[in-house]
Structure formats: structure tokens, C-alpha cells
C-alpha positions in Angstrom: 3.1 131.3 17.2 3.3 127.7 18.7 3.6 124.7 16.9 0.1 123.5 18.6 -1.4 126.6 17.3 -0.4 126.3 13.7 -1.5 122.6 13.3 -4.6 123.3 15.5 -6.8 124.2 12.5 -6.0 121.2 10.3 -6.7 119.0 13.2 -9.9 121.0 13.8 -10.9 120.3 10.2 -9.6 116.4 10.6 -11.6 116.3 13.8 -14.8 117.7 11.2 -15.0 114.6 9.3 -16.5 112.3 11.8 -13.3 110.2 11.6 -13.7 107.3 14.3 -11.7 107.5 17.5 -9.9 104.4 17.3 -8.8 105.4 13.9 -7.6 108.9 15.3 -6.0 107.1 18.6 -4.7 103.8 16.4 -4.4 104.6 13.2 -0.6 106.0 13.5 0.7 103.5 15.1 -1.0 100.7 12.7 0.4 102.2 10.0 3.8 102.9 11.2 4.2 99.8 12.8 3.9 98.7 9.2 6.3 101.1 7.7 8.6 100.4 11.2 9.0 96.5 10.8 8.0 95.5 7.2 10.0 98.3 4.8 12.5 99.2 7.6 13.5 95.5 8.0 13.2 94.7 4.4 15.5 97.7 3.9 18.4 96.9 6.5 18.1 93.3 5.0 18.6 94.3 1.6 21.4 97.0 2.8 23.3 94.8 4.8 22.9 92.0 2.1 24.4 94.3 0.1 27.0 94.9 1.7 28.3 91.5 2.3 27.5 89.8 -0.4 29.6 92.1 -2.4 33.0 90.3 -2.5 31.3 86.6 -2.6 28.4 87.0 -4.9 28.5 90.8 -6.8 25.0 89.7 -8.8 23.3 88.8 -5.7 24.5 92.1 -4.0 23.5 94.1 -6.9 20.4 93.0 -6.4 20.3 93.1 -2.8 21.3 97.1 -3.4 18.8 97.7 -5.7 16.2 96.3 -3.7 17.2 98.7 -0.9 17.3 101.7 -3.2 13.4 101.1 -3.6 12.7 100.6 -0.4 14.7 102.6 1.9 13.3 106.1 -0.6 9.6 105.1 0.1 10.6 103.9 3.7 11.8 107.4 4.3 8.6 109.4 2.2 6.2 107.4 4.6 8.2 107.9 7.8 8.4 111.8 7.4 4.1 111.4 6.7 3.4 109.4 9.6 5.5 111.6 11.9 3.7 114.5 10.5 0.2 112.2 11.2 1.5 111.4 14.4 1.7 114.9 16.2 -1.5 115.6 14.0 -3.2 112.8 15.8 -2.0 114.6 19.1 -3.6 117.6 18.4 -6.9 116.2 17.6 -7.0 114.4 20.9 -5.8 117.5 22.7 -2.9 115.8 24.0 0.1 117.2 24.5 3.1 116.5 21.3 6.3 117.6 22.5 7.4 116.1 25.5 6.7 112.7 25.2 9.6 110.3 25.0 7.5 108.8 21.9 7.9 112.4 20.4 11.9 112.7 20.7 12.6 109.2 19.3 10.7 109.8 16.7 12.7 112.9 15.9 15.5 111.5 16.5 14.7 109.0 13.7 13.7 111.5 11.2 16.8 113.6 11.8 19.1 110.1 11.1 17.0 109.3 8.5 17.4 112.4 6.7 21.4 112.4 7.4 21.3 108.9 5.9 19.2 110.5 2.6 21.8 113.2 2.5 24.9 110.9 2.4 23.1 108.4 -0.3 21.8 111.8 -2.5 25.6 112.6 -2.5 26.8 109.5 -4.2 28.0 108.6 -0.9 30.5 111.7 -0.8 32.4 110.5 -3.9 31.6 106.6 -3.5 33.8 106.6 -0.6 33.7 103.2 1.5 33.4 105.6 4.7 30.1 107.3 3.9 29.1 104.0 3.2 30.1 102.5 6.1 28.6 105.6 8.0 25.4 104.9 5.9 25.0 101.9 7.5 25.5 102.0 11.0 23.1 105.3 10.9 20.7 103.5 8.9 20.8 100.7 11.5 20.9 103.0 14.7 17.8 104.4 13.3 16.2 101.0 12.7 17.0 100.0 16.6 15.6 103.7 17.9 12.4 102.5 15.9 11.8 99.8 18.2 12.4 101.8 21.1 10.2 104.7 19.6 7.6 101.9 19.1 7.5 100.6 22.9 7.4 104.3 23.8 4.4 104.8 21.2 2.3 101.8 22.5 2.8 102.7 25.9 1.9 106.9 24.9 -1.5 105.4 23.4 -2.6 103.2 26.1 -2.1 106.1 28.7 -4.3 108.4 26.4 
């Protein structure tokens, strides 16, 4: 069984409720362009803020670390729905989901991300300034591949 053929009968039953096409063709991309830029930039900020501030101003980065706790959880939550959305909205127009370069960003952001949840769910590894430091740069990476997933995803919908 293919991935296109297990997801074929939710989009089928998607595709039921009259939804419009520009929601189908636009909607992901709206609404991960939101997640993308507004949570994953408020979350780096906060991270890196963090970070820094730590050995200048501790309240401040206590703050700044709590702030990314919220964010980077939900950030996560809504990225893992949208990429699920995203090859739904594929299958409802037909269009082929996994050779696009849109596709393997994506997963390559998911599969950082979910690295990045791992290390934090661990306490990183003992509190260990390593994991942290590892937490970062993947947390970053993943922000940059974003961007690139996003130029890849505007230029997948205007050739559809």
C-alpha cells in the first residue's frame, strides 16, 4: 500500500466539502508561513536571548527561556499538522507529494525538529551545556531550512 493510497480517502472526503480551491491550493502555505516566520522567529529570539543573556542579565534570560518553552512546543504541534495538511493538500489536487524539493525540506525540518524535542524532553541529556549548545544550532538550522522550504513551497504552488 502507497502512501498516496492511504491518504487518498481523507482527501476524497476533504475534497466532499466544497472547500474552495484557493483555500485547498493556499491555505498551507498561509498558515505555515505564519507558524514559519511569526512562532519560529519568536522562538529562536527567545532561545538565543536565552542563551546570552544568561551571564549578564539571569532574570531577563529566565524569561527569555520561558518564553521559548511556550512557543517552540506549539511551534512544533503546528508544524508536524501543517506538514500533515500539506501532502494532504497534494492529494486533493492530484499532484504528486514526494519528490518535490518543497516535500524533502519539509521533512528535513520535521526530522530536526523532532531531534531538537527529543534533546529538550531529556532535560538536555543531564543539563549538559553540549545538548544545549546542540539544541541550538539544530533549532537554528531548522529555522534557515524553513526559509528555503518556503521559497521552494511558493514556487511548488505557483507551478500547480
Amino acid at each position: 500500500m502507497s502512501i498516496r493510497s492511504s491518504i487518498e480517502p481523507i482527501a476524497n472526503w476533504f475534497n466532499t466539502l466544497g472547500t474552495p480551491e484557493p483555500i485547498v491550493h493556499w491555505g498551507h502555505p498561509l498558515m505555515m508561513g505564519i507558524v514559519v516566520f511569526a512562532m519560529g522567529s519568536a522562538a529562536a529570539l527567545a532561545g538565543w536571548r536565552g542563551r546570552t543573556l544568561a551571564t549578564t542579565n539571569g532574570e531577563l534570560a529566565s524569561k527569555n527561556k520561558a518564553d521559548h518553552r511556550k512557543i517552540a512546543p506549539l511551534m512544533y504541534i503546528f508544524l508536524v499538522l501543517g506538514y500533515t495538511g500539506g501532502v494532504l493538500s497534494l492529494v486533493m489536487q492530484g499532484e504528486p507529494i514526494l519528490e518535490s524539493p518543497h516535500f524533502i525540506t519539509g521533512s528535513v525540518v520535521i526530522a530536526l525538529l523532532t531531534i531538537n524535542a527529543v534533546i529538550a524532553a531529556t532535560g538536555f541529556i543531564g543539563n549538559k551545556e553540549v545538548a544545549r549548545t546542540v539544541h541550538a544550532y539544530v533549532g537554528s538550522t531548522a529555522l534557515l531550512i524553513m526559509v528555503v522550504h518556503a521559497v521552494f513551497g511558493l514556487k511548488l504552488g505557483l507551478s500547480i
